[in-house]
N, C-alpha and C positions, 0 to 999 in steps of 0.2 A: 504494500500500500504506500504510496504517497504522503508526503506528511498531512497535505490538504486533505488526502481521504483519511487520516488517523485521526485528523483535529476534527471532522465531519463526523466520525465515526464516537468521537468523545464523546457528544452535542450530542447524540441520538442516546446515547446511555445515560450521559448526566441531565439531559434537559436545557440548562443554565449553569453558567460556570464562566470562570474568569480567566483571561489567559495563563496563568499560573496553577491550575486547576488543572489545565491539561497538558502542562511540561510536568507534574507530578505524575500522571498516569502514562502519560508516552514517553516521557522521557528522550523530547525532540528539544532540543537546545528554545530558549523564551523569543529571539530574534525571530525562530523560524516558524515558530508557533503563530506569532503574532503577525507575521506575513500570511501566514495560513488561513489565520480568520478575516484579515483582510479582504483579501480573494475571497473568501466565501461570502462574505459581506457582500463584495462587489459582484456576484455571481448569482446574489439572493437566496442562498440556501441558509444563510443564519443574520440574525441582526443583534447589533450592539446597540446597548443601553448604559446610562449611567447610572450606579445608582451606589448611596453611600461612598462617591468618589473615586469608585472604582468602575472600569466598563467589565460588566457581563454580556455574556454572548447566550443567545439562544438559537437552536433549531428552529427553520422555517419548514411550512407543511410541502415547500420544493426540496429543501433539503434534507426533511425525513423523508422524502417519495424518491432521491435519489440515493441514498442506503436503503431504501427496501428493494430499491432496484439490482442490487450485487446482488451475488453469490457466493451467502458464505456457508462457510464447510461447519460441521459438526461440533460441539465443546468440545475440548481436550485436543483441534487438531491447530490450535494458537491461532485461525484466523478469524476466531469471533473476538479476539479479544484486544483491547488497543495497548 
């Protein structure tokens, strides 16, 4: 997966979450992450808000309909997991 689809793929599991949210579970360096949601932003699969001073990002119902769109494999064979 693409970083864009790991940070896509975060946002479908956590909902809502802060760029730092998902350099904890992916463990994609914060620079790349944060490009990552950009693009998605600018793509329309999640949008950012601010809230408490910080931006949160959420899944768009484009960008849940584009993870339900893959094909992913089974638990246990590591590509359901970010």
């Amino acid at each position: 997966m693409t970083e864009k689809m790991r940070a896509l793929h975060a946002l479908s599991i956590a909902g809502e979450c802060t760029c730092l949210d998902i350099v904890d579970v992916t463990d994609i360096p914060s620079g790349r992450v944060f490009a990552a949601l950009q693009a998605l932003v600018r793509d329309g699969h999640a949008v950012s808000v601010r809230r408490d001073g910080h931006a949160r990002y959420t899944i768009t119902n484009a960008g849940r309909d584009q993870v339900d769109s893959w094909s992913i494999g089974p638990v246990g064979q590591g590509s359901d997991h970010v």
